[in-house]
mmJSON file of the N, C-alpha and C atoms, coordinates in Angstrom:
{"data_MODEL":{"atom_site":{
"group_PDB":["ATOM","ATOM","ATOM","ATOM","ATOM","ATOM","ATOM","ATOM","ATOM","ATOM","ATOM","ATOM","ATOM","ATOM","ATOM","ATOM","ATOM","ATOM","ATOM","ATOM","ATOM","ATOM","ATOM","ATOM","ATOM","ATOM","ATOM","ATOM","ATOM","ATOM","ATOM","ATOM","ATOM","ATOM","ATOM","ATOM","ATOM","ATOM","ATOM","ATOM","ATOM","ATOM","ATOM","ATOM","ATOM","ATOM","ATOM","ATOM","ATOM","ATOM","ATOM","ATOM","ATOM","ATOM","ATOM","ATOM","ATOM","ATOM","ATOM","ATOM","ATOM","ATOM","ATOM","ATOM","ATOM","ATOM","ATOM","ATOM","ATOM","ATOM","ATOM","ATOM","ATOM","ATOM","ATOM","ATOM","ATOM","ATOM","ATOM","ATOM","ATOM","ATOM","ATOM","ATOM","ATOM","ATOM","ATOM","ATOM","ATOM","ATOM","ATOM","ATOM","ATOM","ATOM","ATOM","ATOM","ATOM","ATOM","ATOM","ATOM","ATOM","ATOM","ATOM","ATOM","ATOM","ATOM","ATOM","ATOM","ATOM","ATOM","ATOM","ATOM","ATOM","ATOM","ATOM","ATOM","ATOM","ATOM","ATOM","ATOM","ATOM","ATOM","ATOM","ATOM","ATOM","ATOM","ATOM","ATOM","ATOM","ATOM","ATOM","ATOM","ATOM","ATOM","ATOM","ATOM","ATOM","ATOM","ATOM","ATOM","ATOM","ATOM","ATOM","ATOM","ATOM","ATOM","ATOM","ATOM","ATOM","ATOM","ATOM","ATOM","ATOM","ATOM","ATOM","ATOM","ATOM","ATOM","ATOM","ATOM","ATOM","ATOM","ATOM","ATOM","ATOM","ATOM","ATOM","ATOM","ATOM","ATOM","ATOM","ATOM","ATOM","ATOM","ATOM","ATOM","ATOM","ATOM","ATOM","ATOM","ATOM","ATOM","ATOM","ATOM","ATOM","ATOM","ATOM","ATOM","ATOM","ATOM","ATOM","ATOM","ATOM","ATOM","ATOM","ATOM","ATOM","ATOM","ATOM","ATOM","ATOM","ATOM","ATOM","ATOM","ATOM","ATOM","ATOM","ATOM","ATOM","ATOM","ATOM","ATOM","ATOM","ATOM","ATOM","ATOM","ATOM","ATOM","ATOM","ATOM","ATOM","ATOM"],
"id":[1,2,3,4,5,6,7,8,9,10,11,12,13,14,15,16,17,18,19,20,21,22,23,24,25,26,27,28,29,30,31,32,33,34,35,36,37,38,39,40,41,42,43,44,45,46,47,48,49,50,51,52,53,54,55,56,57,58,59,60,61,62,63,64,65,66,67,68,69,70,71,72,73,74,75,76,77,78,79,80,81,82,83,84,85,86,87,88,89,90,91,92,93,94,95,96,97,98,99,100,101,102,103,104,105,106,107,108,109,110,111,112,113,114,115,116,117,118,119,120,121,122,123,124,125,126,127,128,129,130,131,132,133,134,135,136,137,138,139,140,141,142,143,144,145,146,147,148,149,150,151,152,153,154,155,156,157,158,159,160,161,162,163,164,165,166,167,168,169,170,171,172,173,174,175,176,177,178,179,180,181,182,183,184,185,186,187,188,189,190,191,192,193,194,195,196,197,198,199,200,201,202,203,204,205,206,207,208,209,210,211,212,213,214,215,216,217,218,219,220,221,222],
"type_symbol":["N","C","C","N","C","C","N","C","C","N","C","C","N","C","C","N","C","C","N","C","C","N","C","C","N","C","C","N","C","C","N","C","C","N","C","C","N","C","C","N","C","C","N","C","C","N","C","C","N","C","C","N","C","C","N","C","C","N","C","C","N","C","C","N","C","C","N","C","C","N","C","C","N","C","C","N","C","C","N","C","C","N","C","C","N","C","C","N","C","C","N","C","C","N","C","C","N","C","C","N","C","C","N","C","C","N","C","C","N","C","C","N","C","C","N","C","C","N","C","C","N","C","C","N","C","C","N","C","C","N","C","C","N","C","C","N","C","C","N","C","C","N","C","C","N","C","C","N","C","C","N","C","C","N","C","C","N","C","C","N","C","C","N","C","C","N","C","C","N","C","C","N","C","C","N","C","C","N","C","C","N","C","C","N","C","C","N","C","C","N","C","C","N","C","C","N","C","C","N","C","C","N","C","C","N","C","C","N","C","C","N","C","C","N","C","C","N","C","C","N","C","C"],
"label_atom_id":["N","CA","C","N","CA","C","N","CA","C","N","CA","C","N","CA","C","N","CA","C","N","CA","C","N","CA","C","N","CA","C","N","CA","C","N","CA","C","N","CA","C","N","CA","C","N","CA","C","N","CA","C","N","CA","C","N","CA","C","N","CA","C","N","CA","C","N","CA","C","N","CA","C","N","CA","C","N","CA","C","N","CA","C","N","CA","C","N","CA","C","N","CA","C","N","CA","C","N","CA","C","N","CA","C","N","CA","C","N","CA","C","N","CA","C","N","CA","C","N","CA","C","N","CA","C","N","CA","C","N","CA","C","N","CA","C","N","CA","C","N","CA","C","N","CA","C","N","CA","C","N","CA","C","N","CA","C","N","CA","C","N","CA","C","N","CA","C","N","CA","C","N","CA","C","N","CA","C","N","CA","C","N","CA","C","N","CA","C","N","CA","C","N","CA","C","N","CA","C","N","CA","C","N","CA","C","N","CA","C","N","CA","C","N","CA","C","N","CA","C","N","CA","C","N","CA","C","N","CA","C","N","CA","C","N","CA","C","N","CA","C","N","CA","C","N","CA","C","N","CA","C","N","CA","C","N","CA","C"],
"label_alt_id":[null,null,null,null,null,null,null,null,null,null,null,null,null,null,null,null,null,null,null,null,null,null,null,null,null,null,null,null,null,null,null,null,null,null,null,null,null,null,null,null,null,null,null,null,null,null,null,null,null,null,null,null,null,null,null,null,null,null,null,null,null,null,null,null,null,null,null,null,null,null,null,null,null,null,null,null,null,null,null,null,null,null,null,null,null,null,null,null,null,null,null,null,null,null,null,null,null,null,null,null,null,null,null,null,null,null,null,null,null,null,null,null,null,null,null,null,null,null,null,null,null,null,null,null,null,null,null,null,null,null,null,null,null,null,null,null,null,null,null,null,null,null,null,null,null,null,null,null,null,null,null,null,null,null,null,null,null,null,null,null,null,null,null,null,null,null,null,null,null,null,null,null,null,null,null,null,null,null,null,null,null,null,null,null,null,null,null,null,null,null,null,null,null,null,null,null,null,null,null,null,null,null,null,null,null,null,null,null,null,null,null,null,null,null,null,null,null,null,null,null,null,null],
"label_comp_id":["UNK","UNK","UNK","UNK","UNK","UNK","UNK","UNK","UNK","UNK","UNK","UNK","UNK","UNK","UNK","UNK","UNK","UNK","UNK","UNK","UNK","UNK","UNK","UNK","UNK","UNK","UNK","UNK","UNK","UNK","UNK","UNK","UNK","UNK","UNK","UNK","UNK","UNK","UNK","UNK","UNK","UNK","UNK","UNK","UNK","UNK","UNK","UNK","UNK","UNK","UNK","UNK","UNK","UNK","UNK","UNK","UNK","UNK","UNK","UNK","UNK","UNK","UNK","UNK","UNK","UNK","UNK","UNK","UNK","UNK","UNK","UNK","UNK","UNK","UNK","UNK","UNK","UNK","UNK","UNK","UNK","UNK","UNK","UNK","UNK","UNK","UNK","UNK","UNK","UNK","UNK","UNK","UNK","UNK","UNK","UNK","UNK","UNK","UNK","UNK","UNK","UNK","UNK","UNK","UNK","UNK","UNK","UNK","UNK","UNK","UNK","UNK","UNK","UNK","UNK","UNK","UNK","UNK","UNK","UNK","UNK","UNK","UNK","UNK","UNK","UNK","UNK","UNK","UNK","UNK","UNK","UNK","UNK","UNK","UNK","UNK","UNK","UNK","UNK","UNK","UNK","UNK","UNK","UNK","UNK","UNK","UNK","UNK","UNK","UNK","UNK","UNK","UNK","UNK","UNK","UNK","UNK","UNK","UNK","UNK","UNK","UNK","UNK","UNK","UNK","UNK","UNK","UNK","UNK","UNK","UNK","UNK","UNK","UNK","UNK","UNK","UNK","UNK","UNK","UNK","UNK","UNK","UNK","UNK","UNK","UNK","UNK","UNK","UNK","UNK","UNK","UNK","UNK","UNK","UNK","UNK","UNK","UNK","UNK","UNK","UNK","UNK","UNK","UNK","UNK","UNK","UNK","UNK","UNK","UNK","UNK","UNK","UNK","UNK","UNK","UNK","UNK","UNK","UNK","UNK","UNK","UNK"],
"label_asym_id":["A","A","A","A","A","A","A","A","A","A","A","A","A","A","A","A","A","A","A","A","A","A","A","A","A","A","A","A","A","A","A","A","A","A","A","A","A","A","A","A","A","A","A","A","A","A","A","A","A","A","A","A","A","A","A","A","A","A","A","A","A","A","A","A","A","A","A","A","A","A","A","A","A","A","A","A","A","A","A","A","A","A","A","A","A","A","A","A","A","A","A","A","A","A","A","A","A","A","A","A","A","A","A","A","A","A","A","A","A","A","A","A","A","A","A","A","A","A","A","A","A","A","A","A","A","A","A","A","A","A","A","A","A","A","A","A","A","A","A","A","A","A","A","A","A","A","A","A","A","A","A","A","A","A","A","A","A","A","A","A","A","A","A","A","A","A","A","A","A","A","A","A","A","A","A","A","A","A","A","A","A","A","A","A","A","A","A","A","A","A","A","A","A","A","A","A","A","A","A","A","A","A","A","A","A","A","A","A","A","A","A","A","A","A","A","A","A","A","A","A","A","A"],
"label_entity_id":["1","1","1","1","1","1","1","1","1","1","1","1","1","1","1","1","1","1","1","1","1","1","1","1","1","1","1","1","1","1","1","1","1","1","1","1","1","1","1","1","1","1","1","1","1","1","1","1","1","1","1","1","1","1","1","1","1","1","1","1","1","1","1","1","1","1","1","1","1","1","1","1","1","1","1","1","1","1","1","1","1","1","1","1","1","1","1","1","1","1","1","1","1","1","1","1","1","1","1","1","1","1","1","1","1","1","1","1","1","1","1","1","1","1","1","1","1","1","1","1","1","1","1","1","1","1","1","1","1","1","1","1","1","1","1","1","1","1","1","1","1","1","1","1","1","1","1","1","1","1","1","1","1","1","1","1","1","1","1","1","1","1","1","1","1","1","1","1","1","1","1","1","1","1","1","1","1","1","1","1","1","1","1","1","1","1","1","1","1","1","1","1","1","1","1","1","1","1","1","1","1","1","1","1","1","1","1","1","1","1","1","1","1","1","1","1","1","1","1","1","1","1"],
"label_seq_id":[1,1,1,2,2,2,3,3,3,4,4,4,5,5,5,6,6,6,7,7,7,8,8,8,9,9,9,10,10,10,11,11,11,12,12,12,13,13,13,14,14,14,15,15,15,16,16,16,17,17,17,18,18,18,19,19,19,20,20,20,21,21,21,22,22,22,23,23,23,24,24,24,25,25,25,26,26,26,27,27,27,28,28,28,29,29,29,30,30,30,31,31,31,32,32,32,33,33,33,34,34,34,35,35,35,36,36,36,37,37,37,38,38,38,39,39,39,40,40,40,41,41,41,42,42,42,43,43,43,44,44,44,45,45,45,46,46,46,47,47,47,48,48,48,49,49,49,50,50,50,51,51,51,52,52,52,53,53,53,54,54,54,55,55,55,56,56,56,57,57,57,58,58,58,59,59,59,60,60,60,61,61,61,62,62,62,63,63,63,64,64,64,65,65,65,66,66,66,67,67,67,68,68,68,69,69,69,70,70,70,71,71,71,72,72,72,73,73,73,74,74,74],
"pdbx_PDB_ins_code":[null,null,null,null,null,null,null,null,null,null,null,null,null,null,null,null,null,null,null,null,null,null,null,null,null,null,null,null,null,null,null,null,null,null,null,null,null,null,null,null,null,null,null,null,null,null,null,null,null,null,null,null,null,null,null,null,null,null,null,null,null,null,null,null,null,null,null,null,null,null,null,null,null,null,null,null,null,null,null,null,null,null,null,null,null,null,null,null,null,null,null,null,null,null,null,null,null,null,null,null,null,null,null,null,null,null,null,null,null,null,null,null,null,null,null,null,null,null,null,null,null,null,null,null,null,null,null,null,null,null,null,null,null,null,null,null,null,null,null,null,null,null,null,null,null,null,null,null,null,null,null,null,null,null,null,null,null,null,null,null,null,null,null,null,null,null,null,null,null,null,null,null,null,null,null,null,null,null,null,null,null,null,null,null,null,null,null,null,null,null,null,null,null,null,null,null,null,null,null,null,null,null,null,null,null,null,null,null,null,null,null,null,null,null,null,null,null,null,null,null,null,null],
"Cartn_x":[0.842,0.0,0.886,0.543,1.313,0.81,1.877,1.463,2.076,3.123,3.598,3.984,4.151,4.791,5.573,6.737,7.041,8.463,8.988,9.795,11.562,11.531,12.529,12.441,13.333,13.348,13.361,13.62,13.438,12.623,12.077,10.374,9.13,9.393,8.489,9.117,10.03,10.838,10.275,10.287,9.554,7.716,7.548,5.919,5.795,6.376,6.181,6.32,7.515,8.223,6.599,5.822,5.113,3.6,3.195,2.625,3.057,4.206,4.352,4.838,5.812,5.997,5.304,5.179,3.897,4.65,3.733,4.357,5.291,4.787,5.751,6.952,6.838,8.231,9.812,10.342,11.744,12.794,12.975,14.209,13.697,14.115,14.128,15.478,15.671,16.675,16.263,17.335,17.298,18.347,18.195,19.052,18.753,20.557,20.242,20.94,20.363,20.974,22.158,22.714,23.693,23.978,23.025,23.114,22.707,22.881,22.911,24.244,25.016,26.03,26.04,26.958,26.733,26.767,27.825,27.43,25.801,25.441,23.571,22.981,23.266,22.043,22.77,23.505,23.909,23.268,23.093,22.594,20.653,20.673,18.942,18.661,19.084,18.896,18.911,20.255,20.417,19.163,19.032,17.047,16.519,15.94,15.13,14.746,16.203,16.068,15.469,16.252,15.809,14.682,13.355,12.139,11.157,11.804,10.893,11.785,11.822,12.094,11.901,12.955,12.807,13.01,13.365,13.276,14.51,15.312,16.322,16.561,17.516,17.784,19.097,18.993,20.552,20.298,21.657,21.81,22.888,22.271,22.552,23.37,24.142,24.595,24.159,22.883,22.156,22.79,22.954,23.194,22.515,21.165,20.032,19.95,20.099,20.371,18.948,17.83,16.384,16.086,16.392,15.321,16.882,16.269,16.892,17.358,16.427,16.147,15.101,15.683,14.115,15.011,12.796,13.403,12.415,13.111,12.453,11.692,10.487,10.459,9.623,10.607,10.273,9.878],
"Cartn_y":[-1.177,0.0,1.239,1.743,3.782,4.289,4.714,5.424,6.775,7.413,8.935,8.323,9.73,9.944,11.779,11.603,12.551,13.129,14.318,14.28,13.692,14.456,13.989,13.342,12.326,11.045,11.479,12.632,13.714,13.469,14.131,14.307,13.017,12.194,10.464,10.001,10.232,9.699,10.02,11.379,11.935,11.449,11.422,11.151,9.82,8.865,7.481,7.309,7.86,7.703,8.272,9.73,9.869,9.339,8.683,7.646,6.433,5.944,4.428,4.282,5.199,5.004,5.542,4.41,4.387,4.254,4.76,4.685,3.29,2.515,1.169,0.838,1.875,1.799,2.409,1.133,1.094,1.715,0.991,1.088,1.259,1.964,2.429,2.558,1.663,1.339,1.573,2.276,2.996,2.429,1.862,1.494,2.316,2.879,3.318,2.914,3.22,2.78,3.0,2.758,2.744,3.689,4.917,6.367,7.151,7.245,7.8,7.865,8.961,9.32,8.992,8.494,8.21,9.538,10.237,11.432,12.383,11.839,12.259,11.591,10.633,9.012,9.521,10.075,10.145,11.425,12.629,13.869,13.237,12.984,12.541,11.76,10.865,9.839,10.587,11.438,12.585,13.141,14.382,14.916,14.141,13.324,12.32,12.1,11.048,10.784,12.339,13.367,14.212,14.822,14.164,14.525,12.973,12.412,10.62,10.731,10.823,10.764,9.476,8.904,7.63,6.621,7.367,6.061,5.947,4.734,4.744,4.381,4.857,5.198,4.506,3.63,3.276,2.95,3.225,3.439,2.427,1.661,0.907,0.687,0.177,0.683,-0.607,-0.227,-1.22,-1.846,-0.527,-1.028,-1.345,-1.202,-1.382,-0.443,-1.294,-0.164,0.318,0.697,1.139,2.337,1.691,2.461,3.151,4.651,5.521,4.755,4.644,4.292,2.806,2.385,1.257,1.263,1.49,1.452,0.329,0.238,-0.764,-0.149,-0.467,0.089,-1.014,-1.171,-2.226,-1.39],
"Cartn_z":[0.0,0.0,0.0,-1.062,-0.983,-0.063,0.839,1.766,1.676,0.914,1.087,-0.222,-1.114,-2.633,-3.036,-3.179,-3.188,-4.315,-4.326,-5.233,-4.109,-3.258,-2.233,-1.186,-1.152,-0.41,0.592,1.267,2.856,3.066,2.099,2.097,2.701,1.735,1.921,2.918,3.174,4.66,5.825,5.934,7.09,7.1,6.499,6.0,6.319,5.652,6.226,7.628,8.205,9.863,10.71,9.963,11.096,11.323,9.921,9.952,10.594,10.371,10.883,12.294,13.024,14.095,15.36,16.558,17.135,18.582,19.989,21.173,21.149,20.564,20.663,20.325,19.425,18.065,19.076,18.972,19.928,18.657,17.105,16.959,15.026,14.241,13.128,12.156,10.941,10.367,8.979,8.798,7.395,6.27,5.516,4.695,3.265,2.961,2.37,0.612,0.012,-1.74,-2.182,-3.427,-4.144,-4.506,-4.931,-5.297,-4.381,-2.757,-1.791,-1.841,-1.163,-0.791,1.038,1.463,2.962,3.736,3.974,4.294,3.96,2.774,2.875,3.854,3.707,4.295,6.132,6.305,7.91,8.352,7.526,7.961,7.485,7.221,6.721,7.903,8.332,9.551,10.602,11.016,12.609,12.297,11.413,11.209,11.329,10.786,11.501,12.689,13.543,14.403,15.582,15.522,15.782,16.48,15.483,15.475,16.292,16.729,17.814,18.272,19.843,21.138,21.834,22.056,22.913,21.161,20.539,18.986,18.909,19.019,18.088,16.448,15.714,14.417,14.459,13.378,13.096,11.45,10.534,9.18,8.929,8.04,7.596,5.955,5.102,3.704,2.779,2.403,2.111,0.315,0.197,-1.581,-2.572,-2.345,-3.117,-4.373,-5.572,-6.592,-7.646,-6.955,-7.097,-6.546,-5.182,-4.419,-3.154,-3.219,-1.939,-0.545,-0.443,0.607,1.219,2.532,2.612,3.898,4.822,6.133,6.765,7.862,8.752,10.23,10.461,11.992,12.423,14.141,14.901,16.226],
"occupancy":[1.0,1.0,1.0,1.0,1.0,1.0,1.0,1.0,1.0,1.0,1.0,1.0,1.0,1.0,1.0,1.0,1.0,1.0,1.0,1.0,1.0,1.0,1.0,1.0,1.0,1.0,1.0,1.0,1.0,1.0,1.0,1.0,1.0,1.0,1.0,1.0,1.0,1.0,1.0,1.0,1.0,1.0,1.0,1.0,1.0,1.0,1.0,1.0,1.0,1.0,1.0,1.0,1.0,1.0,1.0,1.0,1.0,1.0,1.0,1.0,1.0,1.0,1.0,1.0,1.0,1.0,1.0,1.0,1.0,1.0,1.0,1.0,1.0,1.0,1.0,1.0,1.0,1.0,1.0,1.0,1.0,1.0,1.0,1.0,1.0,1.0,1.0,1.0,1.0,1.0,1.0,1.0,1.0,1.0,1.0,1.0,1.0,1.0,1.0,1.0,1.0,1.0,1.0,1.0,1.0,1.0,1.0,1.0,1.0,1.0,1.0,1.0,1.0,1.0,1.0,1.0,1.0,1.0,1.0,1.0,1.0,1.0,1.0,1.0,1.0,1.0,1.0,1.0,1.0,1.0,1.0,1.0,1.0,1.0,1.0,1.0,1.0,1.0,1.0,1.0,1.0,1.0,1.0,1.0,1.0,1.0,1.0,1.0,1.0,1.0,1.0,1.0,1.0,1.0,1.0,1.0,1.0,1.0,1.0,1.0,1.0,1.0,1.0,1.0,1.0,1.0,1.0,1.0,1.0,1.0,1.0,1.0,1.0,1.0,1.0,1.0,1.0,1.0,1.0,1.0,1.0,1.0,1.0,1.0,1.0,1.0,1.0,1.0,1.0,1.0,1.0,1.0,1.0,1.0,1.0,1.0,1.0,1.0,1.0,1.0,1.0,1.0,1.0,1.0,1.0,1.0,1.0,1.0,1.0,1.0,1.0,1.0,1.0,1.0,1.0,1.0,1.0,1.0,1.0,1.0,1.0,1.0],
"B_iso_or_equiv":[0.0,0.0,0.0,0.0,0.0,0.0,0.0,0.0,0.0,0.0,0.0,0.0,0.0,0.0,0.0,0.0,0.0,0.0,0.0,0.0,0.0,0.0,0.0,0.0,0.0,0.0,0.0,0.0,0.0,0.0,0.0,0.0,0.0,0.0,0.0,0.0,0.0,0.0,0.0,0.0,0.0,0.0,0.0,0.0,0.0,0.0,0.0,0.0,0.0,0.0,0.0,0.0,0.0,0.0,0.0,0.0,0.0,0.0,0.0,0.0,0.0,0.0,0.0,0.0,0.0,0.0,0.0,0.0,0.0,0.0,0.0,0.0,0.0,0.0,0.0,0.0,0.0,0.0,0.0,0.0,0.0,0.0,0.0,0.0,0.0,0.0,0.0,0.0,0.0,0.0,0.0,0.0,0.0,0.0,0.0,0.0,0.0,0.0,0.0,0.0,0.0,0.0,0.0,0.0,0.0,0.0,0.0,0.0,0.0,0.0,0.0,0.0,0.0,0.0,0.0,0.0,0.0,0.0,0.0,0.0,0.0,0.0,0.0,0.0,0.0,0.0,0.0,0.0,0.0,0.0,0.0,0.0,0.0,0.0,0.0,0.0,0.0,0.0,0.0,0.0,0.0,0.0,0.0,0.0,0.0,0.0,0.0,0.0,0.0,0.0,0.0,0.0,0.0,0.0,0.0,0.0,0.0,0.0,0.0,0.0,0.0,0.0,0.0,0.0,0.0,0.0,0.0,0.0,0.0,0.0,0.0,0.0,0.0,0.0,0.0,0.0,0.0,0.0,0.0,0.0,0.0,0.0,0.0,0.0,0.0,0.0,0.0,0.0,0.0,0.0,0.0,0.0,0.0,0.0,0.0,0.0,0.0,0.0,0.0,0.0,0.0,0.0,0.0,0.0,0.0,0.0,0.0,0.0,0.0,0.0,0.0,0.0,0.0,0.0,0.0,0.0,0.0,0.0,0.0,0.0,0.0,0.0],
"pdbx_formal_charge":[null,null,null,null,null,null,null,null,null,null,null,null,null,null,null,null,null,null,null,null,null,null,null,null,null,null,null,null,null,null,null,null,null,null,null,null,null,null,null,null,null,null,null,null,null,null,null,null,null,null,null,null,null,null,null,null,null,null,null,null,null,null,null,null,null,null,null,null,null,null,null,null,null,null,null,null,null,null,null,null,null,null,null,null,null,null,null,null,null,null,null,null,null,null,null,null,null,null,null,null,null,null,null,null,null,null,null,null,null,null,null,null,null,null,null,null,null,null,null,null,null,null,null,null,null,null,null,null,null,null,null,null,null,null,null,null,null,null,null,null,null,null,null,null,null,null,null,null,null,null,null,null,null,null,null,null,null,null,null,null,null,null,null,null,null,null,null,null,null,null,null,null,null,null,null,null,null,null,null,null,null,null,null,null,null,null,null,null,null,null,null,null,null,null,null,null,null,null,null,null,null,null,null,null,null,null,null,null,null,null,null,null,null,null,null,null,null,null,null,null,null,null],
"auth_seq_id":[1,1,1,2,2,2,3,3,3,4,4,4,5,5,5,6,6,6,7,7,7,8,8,8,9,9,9,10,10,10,11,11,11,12,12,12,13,13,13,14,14,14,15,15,15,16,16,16,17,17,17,18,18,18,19,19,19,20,20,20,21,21,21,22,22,22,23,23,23,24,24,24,25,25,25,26,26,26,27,27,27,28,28,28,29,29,29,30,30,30,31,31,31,32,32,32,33,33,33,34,34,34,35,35,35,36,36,36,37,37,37,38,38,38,39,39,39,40,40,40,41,41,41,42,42,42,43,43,43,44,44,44,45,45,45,46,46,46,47,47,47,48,48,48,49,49,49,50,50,50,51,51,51,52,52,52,53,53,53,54,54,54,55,55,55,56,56,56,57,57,57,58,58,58,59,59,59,60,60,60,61,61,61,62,62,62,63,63,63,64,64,64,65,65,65,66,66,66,67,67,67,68,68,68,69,69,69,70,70,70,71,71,71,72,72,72,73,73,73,74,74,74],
"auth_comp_id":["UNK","UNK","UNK","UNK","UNK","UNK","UNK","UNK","UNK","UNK","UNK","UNK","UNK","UNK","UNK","UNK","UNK","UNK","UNK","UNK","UNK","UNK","UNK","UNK","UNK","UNK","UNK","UNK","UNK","UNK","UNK","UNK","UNK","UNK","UNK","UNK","UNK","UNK","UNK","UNK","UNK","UNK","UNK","UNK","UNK","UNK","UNK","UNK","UNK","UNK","UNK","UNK","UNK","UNK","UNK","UNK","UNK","UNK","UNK","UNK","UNK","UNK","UNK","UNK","UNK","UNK","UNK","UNK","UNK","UNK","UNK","UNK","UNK","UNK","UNK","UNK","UNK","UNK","UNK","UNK","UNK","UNK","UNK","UNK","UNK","UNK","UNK","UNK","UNK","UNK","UNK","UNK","UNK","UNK","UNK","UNK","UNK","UNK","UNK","UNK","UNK","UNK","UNK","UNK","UNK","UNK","UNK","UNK","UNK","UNK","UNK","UNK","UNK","UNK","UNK","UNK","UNK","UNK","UNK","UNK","UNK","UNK","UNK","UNK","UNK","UNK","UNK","UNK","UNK","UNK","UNK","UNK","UNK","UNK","UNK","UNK","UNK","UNK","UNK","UNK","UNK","UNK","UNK","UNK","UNK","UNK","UNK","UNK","UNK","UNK","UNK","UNK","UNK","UNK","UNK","UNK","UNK","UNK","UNK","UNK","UNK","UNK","UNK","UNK","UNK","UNK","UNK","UNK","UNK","UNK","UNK","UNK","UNK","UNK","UNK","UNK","UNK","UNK","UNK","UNK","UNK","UNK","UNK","UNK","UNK","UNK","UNK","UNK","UNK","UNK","UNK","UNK","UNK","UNK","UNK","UNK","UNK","UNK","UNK","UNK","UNK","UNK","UNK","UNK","UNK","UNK","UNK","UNK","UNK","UNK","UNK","UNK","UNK","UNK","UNK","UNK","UNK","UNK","UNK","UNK","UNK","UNK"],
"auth_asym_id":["A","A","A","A","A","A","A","A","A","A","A","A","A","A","A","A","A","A","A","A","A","A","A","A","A","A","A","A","A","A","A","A","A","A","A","A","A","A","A","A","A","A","A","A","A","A","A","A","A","A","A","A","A","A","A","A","A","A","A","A","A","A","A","A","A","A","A","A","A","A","A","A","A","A","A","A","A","A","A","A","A","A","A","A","A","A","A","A","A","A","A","A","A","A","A","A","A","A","A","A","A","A","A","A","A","A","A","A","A","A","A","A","A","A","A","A","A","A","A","A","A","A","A","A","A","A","A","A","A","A","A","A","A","A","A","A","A","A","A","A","A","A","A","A","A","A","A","A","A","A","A","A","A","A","A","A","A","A","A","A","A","A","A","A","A","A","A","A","A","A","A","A","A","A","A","A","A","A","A","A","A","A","A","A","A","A","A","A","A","A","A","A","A","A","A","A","A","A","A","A","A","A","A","A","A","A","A","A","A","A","A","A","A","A","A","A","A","A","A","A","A","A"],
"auth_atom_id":["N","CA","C","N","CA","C","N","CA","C","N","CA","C","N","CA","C","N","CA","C","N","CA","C","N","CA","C","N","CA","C","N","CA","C","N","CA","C","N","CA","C","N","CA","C","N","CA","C","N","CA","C","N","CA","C","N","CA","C","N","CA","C","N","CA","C","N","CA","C","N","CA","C","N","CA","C","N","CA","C","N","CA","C","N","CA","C","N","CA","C","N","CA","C","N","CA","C","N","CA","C","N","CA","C","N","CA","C","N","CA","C","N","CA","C","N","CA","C","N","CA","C","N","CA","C","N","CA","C","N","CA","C","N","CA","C","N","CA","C","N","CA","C","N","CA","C","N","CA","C","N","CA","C","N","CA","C","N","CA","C","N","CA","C","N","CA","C","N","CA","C","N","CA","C","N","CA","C","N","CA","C","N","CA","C","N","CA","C","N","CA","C","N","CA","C","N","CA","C","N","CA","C","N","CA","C","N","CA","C","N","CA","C","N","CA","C","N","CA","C","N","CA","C","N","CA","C","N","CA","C","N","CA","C","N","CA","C","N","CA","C","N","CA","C","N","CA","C","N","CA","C","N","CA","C","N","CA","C"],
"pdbx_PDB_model_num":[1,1,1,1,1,1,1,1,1,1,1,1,1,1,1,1,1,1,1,1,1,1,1,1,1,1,1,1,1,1,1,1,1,1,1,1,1,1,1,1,1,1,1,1,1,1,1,1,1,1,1,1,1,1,1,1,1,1,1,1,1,1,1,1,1,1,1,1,1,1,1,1,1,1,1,1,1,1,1,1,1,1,1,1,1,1,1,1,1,1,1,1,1,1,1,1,1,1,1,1,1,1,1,1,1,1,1,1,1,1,1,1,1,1,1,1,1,1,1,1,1,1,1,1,1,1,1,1,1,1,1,1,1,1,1,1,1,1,1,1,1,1,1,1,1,1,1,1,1,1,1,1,1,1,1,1,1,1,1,1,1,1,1,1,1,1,1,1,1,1,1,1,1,1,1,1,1,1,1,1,1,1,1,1,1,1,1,1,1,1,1,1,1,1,1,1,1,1,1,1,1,1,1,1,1,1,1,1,1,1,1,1,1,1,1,1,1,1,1,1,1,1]
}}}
C-alpha cells in the first residue's frame, strides 16, 4: 500500500516515519541505496532521528540499486 509519494526522499521519509511510528516503536533502520552518498544518508537519519524521542535510528549501507532508501520500523 502507498502510503507517502514525493519528489525527495526527505520528504516520503519523514511522512512514512510519522505515519508508521507508534508509542511502541523502539528502533528504526534505514538502509540506504547505491546512489545515496553516505554522508547524505547520515545527515537525513540525525534529522530524523531528531524529530521521535525515545526512537532509536541506526543506518545501515544497504546497496540497493532502485530504491533511496528502505526502512524498517520495529
Amino acid at each position: 500500500e502507498l502510503v507517502a509519494a514525493g519528489e525527495l526522499p526527505s520528504t516520503v521519509l519523514s511522512e512514512v516515519l510519522r505515519l508508521g511510528v507508534t508509542d511502541s516503536t523502539e528502533l528504526v533502520t534505514l538502509f540506504w541505496g547505491q546512489h545515496v552518498a553516505e554522508q547524505e544518508a547520515i545527515e537525513l537519519c540525525d534529522a530524523l532521528a531528531d524529530g521521535f524521542d525515545g526512537v532509536e535510528f541506526e543506518l545501515v549501507n544497504g546497496g540497493q540499486p532502485y530504491y533511496h532508501y528502505l526502512v524498517s520500523i520495529e
